[in-house]
KESE-889403 format. One line per 3 residues: for each residue x, y, z of N, C-alpha, C. Coordinates in Angstrom, 2 decimals. Example, Ala and Ser with C-alpha at 12.3 -4.5 7.8 and 13.67 -1.06 7.14 Angstrom:
<pts>
13.19,-5.69,7.80,12.30,-4.50,7.80,13.20,-3.30,7.80 ~ 12.85,-2.25,7.08,13.67,-1.06,7.14,12.90,0.03,7.87
</pts>
This chain:
<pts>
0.84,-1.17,0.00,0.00,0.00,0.00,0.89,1.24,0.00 ~ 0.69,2.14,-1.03,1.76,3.38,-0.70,0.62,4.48,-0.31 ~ 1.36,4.82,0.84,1.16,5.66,2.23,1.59,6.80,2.08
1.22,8.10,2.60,2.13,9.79,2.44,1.46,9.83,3.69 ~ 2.19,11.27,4.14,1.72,12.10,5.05,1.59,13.16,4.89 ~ 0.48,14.32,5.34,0.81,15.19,5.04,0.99,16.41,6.43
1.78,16.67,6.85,2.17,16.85,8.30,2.04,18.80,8.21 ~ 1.38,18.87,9.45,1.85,20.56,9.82,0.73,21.26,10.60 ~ 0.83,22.16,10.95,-0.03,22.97,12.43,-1.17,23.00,12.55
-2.22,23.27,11.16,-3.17,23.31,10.62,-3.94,24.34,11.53 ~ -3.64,25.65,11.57,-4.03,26.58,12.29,-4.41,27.91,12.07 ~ -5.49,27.49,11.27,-6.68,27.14,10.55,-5.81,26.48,9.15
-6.54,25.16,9.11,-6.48,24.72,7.51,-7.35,25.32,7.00 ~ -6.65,25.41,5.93,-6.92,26.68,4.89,-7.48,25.71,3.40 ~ -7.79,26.20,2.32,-8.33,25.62,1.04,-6.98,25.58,0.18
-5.70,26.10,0.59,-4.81,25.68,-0.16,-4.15,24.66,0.52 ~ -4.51,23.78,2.11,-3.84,22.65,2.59,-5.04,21.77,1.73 ~ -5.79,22.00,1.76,-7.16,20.91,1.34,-6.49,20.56,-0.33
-6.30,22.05,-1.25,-6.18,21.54,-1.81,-4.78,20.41,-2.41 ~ -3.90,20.77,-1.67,-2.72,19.63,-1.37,-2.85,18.24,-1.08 ~ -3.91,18.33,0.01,-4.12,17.15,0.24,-5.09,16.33,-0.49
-6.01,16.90,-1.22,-7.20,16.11,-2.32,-6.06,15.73,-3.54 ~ -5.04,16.37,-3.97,-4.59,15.92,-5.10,-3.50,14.79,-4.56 ~ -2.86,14.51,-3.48,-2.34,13.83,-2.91,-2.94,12.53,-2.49
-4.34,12.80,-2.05,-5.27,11.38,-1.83,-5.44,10.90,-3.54 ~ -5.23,11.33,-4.51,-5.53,10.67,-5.86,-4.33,10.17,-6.02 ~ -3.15,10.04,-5.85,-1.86,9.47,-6.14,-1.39,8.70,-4.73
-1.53,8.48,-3.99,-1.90,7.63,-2.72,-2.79,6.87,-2.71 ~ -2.60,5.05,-1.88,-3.85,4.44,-1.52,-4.63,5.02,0.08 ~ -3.49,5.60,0.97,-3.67,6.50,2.10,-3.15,8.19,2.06
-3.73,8.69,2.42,-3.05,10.09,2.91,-3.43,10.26,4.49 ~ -2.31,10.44,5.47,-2.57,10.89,6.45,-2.28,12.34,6.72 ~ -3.13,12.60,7.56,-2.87,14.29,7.89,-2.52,14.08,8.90
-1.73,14.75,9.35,-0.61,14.09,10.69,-0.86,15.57,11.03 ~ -1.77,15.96,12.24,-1.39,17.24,13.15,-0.27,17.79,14.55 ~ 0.35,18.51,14.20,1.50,18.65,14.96,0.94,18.93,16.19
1.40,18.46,17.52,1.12,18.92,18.50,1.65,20.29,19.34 ~ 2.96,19.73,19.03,3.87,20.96,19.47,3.50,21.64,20.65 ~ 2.97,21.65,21.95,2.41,22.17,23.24,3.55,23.74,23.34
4.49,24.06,22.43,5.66,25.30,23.27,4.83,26.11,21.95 ~ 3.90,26.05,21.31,3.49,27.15,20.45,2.25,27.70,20.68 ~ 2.24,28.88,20.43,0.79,29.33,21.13,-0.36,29.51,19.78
-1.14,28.74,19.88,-2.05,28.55,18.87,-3.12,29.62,18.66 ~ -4.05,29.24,17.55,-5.57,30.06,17.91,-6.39,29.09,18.19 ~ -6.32,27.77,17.87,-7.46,26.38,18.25,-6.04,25.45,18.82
-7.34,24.64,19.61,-6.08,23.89,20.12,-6.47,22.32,19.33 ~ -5.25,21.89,19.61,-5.28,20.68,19.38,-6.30,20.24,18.67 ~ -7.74,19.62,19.80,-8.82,19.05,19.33,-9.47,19.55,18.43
-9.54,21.06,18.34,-10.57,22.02,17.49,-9.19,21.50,15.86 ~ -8.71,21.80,15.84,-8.03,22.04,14.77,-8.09,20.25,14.16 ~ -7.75,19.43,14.62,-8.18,17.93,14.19,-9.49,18.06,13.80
-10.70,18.60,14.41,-11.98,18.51,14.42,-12.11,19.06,12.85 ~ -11.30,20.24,13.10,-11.77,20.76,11.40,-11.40,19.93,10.08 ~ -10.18,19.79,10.79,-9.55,18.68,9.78,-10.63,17.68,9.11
-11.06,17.11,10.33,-12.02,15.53,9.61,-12.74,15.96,8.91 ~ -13.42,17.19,9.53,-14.68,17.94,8.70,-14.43,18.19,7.28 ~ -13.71,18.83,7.21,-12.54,19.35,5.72,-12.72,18.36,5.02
-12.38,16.88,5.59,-11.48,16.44,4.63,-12.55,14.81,4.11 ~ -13.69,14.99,4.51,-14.60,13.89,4.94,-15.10,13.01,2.91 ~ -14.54,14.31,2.08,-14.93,14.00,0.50,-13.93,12.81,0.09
-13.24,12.84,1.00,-12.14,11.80,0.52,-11.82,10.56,1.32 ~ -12.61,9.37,0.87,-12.56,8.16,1.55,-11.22,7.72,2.28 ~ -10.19,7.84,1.27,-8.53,7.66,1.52,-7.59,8.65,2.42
-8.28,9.56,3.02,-7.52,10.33,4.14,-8.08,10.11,5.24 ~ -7.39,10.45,6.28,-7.60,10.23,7.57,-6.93,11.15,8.21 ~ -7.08,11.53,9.72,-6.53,12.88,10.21,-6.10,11.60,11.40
-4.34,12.45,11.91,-3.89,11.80,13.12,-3.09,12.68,13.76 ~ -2.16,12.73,14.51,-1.83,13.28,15.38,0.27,13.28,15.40 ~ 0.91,13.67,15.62,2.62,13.63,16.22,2.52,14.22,16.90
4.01,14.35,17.74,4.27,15.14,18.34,5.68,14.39,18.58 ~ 7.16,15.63,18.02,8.21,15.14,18.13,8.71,14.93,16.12 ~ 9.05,13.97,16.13,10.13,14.33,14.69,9.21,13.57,13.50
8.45,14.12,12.50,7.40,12.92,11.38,7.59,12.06,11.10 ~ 9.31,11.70,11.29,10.10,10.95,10.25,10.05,9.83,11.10 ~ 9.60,9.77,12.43,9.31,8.88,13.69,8.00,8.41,13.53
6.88,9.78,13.03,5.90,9.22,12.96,5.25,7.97,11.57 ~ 5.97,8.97,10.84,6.26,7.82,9.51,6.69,6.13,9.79 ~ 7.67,6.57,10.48,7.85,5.00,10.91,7.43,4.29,11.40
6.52,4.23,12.28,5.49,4.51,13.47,4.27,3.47,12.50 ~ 3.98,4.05,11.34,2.95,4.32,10.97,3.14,3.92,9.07 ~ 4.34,3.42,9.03,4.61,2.32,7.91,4.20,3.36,6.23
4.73,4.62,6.31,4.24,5.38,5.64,5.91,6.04,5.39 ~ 5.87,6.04,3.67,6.88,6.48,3.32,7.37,7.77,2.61 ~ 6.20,8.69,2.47,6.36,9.95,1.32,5.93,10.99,2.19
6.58,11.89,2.27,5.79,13.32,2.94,5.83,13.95,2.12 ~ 4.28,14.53,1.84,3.86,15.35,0.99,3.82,17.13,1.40 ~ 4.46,17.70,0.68,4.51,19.47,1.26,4.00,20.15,0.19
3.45,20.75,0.39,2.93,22.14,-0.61,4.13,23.30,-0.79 ~ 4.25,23.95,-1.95,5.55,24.55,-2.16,4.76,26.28,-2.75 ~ 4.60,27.13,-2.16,4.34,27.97,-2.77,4.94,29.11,-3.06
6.16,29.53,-2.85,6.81,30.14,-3.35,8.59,29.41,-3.40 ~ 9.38,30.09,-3.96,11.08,29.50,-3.87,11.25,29.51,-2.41 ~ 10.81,30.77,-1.75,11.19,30.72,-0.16,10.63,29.43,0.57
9.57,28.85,0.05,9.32,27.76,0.72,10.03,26.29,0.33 ~ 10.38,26.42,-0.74,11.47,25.31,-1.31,12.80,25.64,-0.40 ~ 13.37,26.79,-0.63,14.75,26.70,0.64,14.25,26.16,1.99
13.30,26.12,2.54,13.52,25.19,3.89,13.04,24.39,3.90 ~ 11.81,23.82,2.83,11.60,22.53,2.68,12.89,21.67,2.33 ~ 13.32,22.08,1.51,14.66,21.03,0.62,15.74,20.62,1.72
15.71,21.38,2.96,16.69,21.12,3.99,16.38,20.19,4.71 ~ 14.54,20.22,5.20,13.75,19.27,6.15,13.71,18.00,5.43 ~ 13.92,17.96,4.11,13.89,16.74,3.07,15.28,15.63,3.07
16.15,16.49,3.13,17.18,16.17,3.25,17.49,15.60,4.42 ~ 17.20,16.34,5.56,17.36,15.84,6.92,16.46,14.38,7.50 ~ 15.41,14.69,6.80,14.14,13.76,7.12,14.87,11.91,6.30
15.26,12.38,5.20,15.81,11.22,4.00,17.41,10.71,5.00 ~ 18.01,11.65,5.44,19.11,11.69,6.50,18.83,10.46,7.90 ~ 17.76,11.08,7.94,17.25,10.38,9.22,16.54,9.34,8.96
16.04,9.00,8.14,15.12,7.45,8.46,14.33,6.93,7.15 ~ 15.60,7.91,5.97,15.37,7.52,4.88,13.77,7.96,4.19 ~ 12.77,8.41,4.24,11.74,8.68,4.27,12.14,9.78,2.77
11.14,9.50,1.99,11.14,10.53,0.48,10.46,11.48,0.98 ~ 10.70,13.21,0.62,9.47,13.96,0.55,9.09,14.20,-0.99 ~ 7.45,14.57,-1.15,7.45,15.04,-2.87,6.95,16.22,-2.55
7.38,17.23,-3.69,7.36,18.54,-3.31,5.68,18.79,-4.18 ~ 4.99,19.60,-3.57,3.41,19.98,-4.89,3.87,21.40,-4.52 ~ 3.87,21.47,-5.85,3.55,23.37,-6.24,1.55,23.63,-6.19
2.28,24.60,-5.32,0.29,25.15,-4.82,-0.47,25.60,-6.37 ~ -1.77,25.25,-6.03,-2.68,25.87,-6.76,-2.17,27.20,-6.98 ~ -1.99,27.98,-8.02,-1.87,29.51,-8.33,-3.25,30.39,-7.63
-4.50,30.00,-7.06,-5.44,30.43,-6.69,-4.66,30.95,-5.04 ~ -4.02,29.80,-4.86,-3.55,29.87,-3.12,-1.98,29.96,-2.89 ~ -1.71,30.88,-3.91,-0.23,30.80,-3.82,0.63,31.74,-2.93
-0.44,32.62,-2.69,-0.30,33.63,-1.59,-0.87,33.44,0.31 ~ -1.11,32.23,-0.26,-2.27,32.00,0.96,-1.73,30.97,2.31 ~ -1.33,31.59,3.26,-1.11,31.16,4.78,-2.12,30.93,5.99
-1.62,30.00,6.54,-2.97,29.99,8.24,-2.31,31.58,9.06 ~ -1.54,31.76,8.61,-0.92,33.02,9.71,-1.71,34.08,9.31 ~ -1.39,34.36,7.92,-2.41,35.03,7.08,-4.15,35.53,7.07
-4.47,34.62,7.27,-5.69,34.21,7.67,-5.97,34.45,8.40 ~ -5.07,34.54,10.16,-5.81,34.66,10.99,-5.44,36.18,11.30 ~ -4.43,36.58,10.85,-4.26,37.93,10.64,-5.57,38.71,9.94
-5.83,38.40,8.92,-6.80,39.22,7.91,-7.94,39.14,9.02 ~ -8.23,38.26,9.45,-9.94,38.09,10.36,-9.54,38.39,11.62 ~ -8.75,38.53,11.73,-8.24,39.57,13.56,-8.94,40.98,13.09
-8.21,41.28,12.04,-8.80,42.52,11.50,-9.92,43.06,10.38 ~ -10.82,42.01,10.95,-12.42,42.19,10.03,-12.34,41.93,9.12 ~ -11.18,41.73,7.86,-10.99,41.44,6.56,-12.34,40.10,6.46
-12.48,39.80,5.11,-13.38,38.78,4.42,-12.50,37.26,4.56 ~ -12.38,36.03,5.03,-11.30,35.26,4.59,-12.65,34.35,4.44 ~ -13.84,34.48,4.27,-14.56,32.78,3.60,-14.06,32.40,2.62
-13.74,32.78,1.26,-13.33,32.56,0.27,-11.92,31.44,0.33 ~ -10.99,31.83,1.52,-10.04,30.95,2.13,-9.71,29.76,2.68 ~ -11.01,29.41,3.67,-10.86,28.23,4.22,-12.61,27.65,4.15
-12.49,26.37,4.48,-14.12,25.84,4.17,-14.89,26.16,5.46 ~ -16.26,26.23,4.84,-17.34,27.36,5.76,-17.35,26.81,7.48 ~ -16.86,25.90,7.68,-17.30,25.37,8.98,-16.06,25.75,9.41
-14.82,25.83,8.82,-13.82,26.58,9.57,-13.91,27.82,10.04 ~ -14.39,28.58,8.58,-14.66,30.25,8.24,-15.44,30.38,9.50 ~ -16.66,29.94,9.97,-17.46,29.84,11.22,-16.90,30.17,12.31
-16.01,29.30,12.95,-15.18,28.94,14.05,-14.20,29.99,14.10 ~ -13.44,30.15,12.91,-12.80,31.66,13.12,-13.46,32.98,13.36 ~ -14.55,33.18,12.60,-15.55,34.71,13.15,-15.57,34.64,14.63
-16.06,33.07,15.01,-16.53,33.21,16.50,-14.87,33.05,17.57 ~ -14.06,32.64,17.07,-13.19,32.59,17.46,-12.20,34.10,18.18 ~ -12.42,35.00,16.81,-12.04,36.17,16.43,-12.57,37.24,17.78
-14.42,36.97,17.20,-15.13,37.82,18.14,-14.89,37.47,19.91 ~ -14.57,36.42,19.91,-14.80,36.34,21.26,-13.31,36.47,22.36 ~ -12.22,36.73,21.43,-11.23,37.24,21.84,-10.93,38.78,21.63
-11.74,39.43,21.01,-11.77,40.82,20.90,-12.79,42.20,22.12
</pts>
């Protein structure tokens, strides 16, 4: 069975992780979404909320599944009999530190990454971003899917 992962904060997944990961579940018999735990970062959802969206997100696609790390992927990969980490690449700046984590990751436990160049729709498009623009009233539905978009308004409002 060939296995990927697709690993990272997901804080708010956005419609350009979705769309990474839908074209990734078509060239995969699995895609996992591996959510970072990381407890030393200060989030806007925690943990559970951000998995929660995940499943929600990602429910069109029989072949993904949402899970969890915490500590090095290339552990969780192993862990979890899964050999490709899949990254979204949207600009060159994001290729210079992907190509290092690739290297290190292939360093460490042998594990391939494949690089996807983002949709041109979302090539500008970040969770930092995002939660920036809707801190400050900006529009971001168009950005992430409506049950996220939701959770951030109320998210937004109720820290303001």
């Amino acid at each position: 069975m060939r296995r990927a992962v697709c690993p990272g904060s997901f804080d708010p997944v956005t419609l350009g992780h979705l769309d990474i990961i839908g074209r990734a579940s078509l060239l995969y018999d699995e895609v996992v979404v591996a959510v970072g735990l990381n407890a030393s970062k200060k989030r806007m959802f925690s943990f559970e909320e951000r998995t929660d969206m995940l499943r929600e997100a990602t429910t069109a696609w029989g072949n993904v599944r949402v899970d969890s790390f915490d500590g090095l992927i290339v552990d969780f990969c192993k862990d979890n009999d899964i050999q490709v980490i899949v990254k979204g690449l949207r600009a060159i700046s994001d290729f210079d530190y992907e190509l290092q984590m690739a290297q290190m990751n292939h360093g460490l436990q042998g594990v391939e990454t494949m690089f996807m160049t983002t949709n041109p729709l979302y090539s500008f498009l970040s969770s930092s971003l995002v939660k920036e623009v809707a801190t400050y009233g900006g529009d971001v539905s168009g950005l992430v899917p409506d049950t996220v978009h939701r959770r951030l308004v109320e998210r937004v409002r109720a820290t303001s």
